[in-house]
C-alpha positions in Angstrom: -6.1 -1.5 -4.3 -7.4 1.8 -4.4 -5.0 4.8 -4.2 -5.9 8.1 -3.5 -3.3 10.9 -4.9 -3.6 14.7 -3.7 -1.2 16.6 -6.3 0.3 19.7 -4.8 2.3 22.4 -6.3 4.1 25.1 -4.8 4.4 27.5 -8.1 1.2 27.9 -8.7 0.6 31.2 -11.1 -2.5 32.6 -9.3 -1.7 32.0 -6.1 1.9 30.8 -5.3 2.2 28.5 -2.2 -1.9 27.5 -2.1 -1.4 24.0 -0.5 0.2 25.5 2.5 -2.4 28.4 3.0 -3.8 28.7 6.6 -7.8 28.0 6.7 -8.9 28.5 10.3 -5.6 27.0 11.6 -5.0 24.7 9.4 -3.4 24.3 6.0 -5.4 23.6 2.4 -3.2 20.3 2.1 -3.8 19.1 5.4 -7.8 20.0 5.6 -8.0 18.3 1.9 -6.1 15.1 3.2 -7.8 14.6 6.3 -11.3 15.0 4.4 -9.8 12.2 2.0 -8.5 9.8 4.7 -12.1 9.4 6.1 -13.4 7.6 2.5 -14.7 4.5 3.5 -12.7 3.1 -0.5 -9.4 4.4 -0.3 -7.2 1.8 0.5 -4.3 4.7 0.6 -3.9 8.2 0.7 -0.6 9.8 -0.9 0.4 14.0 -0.9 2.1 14.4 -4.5 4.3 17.6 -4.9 7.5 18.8 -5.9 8.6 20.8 -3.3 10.6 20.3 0.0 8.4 22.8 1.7 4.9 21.3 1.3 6.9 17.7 1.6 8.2 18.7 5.2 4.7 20.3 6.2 3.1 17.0 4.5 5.4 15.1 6.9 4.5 17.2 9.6 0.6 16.2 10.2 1.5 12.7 9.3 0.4 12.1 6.1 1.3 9.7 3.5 3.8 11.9 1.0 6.4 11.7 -1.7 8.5 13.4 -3.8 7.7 13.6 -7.1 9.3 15.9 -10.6 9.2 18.7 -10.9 8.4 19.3 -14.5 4.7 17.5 -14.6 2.4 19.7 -17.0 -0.8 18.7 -15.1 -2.0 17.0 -11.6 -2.6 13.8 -13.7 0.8 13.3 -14.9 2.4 13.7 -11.3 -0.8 10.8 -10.2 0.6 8.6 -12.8 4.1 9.1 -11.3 3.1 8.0 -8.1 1.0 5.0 -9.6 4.6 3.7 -10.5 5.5 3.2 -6.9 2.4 1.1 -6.1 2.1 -1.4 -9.2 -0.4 -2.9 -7.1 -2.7 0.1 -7.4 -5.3 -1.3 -9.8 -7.6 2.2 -9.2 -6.1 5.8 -8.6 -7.8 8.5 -7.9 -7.0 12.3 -8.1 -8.2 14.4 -5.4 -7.6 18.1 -6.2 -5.5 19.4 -3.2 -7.1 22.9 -3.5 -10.8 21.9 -2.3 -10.6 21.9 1.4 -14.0 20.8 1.9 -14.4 18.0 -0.4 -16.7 15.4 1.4 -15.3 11.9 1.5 -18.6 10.7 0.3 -18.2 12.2 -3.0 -14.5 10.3 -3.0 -16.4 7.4 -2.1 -19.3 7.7 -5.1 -16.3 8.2 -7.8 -14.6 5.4 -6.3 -17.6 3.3 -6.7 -18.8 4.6 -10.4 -15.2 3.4 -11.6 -15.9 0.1 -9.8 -19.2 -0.3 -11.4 -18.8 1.1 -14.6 -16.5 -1.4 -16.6 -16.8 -0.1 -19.8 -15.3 3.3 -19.1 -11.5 3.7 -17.7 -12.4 7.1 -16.3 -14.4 8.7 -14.0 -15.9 12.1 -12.6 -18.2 14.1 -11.0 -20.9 16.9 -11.7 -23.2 19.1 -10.0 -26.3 20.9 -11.0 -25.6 24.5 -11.5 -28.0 26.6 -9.2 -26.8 29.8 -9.8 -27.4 32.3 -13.0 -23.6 33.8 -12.7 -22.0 30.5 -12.7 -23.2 30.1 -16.2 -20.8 32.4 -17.6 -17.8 32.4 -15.0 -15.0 30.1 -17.2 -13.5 29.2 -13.7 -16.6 27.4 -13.6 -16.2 24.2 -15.8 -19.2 22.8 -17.5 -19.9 19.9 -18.9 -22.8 17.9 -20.7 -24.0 14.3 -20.7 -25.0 11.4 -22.9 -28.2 9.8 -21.7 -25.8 7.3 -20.8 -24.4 9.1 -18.9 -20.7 9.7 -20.1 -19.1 13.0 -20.6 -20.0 14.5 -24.1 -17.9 17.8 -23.8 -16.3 20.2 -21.5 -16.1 23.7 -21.8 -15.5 26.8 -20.1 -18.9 28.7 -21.8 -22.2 28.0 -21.1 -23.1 24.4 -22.7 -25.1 23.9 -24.6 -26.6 27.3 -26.6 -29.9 27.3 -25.8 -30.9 29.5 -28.8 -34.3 31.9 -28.1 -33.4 32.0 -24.3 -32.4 35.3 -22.1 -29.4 34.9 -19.7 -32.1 35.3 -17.0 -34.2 32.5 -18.2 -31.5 30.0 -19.3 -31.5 27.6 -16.2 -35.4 27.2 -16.3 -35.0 26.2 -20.1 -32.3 23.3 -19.5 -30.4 21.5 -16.6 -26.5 22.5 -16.8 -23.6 20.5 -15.0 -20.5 21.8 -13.3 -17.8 19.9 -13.7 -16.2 18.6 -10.1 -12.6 18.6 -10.5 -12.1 15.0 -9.2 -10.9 12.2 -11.5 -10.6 8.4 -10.6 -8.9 6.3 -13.2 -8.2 2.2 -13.7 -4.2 2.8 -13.9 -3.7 1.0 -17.2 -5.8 4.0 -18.3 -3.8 7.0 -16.5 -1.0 5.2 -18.2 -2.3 5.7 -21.5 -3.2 9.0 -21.4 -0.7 10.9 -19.4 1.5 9.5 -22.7 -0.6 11.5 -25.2 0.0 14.7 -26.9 -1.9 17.5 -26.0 -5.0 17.7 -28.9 -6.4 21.1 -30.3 -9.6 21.4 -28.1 -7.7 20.8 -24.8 -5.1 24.0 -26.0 -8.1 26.0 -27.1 -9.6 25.5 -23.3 -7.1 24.5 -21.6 -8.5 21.7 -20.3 -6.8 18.1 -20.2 -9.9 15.9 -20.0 -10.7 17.0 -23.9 -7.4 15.3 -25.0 -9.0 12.0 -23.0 -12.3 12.6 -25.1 -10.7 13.4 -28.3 -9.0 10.2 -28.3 -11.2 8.7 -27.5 -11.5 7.5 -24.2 -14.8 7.2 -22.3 -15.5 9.4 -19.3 -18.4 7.9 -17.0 -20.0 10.8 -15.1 -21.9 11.0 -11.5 -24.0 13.8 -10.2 -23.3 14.7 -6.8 -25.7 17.0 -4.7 -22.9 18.2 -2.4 -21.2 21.5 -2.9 -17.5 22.1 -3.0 -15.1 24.9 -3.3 -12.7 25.4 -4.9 -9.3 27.9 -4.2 -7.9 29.4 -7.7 -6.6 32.9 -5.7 -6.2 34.7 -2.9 -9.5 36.6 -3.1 -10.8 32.9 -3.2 -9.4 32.3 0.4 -10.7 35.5 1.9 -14.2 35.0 0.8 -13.7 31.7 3.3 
């Protein structure tokens, strides 16, 4: 089986009450999990948040949703909750519940590169970076590649330093990756990890999936040509 999880949280510190933010009629949560309900993988699509509000509204539009804690640290840890109330959930995937306009085909191609790719217990997505200013926005994750192709590192900057290169010239030098935000994990692996202390790199950029790779863990990685976007803050939404 094949779970899809859409974590949602309420208390969000840029923008407080995100998943139930009207976009053209409709809220973020329920324009994320209708997007993820048409993957042609997903077995199961589950709402994961910690609030009665957003569990009532969840309810509302019909979808899937429980209850989790309220003191998860990250998206991942509440996924691994859920995981608990489907042992039978040999996949799970975590669908970020502030990208309205994923595509389910991108759900679909992580699904598939976890299926495929047995030596690694975790999977993502990336997407060429087109624009110059994404290079140094840190919202804007980055990340680089083996040639076989695994995740190597994650970072916030510009990776790698292309040394004798302008900022104006820098993406006709090298190819850079953004990071897409969407994880799929086999669940002994989500298991593992969500047990893990936090390691130096992920404090110093606040980013969980350097604890995976400092450990250790293998992170297979699939370019996708399809755009998505991301909500961080108000000003996010208006730009909509």
């Amino acid at each position: 089986m094949i779970l899809g999880v859409i974590p949602a949280r309420f208390a969000s510190t840029r923008f407080p009450g995100k998943p139930l933010a009207d976009i053209g009629g409709k809220s973020m949560i329920q324009r994320v999990y209708e997007q993820a309900v048409l993957s042609e993988l997903l077995d199961r699509v589950v709402v994961a948040t910690d609030d009665e509000r957003i569990y009532e509204h969840a309810r509302m539009f019909g979808a899937d949703v429980l209850l989790t804690r309220d003191d998860h640290p990250s998206g991942t840890d509440r996924c691994a909750e859920v995981a608990g109330h489907f042992p039978d959930a040999e996949y799970v995937l975590n669908i970020q519940g502030d990208e309205p306009f994923i595509q389910p085909q991108q759900i679909d191609l992580l699904a598939r590169t976890l299926l495929e790719q047995t030596q690694s217990g975790i999977a993502t997505l990336a997407k060429k970076i087109e624009q110059p200013e994404a290079l140094d926005n840190p919202n804007i994750v980055k990340v680089t590649l083996s040639q076989t192709g695994e995740a190597l590192y994650f970072s916030r900057y510009a990776i790698p330093f292309l040394r004798g290169a302008t900022p104006e010239n820098r993406l006709t030098q090298h190819t850079f990756y953004k990071h897409i935000g969407l994880y799929g994990f086999r669940r002994e692996t989500l298991l593992h990890i969500t047990a893990l202390s936090p390691t130096p790199l992920e404090r110093a950029e606040s980013l969980e999936q350097l604890r995976w790779l400092e450990y250790g863990f293998r992170i297979a990685v699939r370019i996708t040509e399809m755009e998505t976007i991301g909500v961080d803050t108000p000003e996010d939404l208006l730009r909509f």
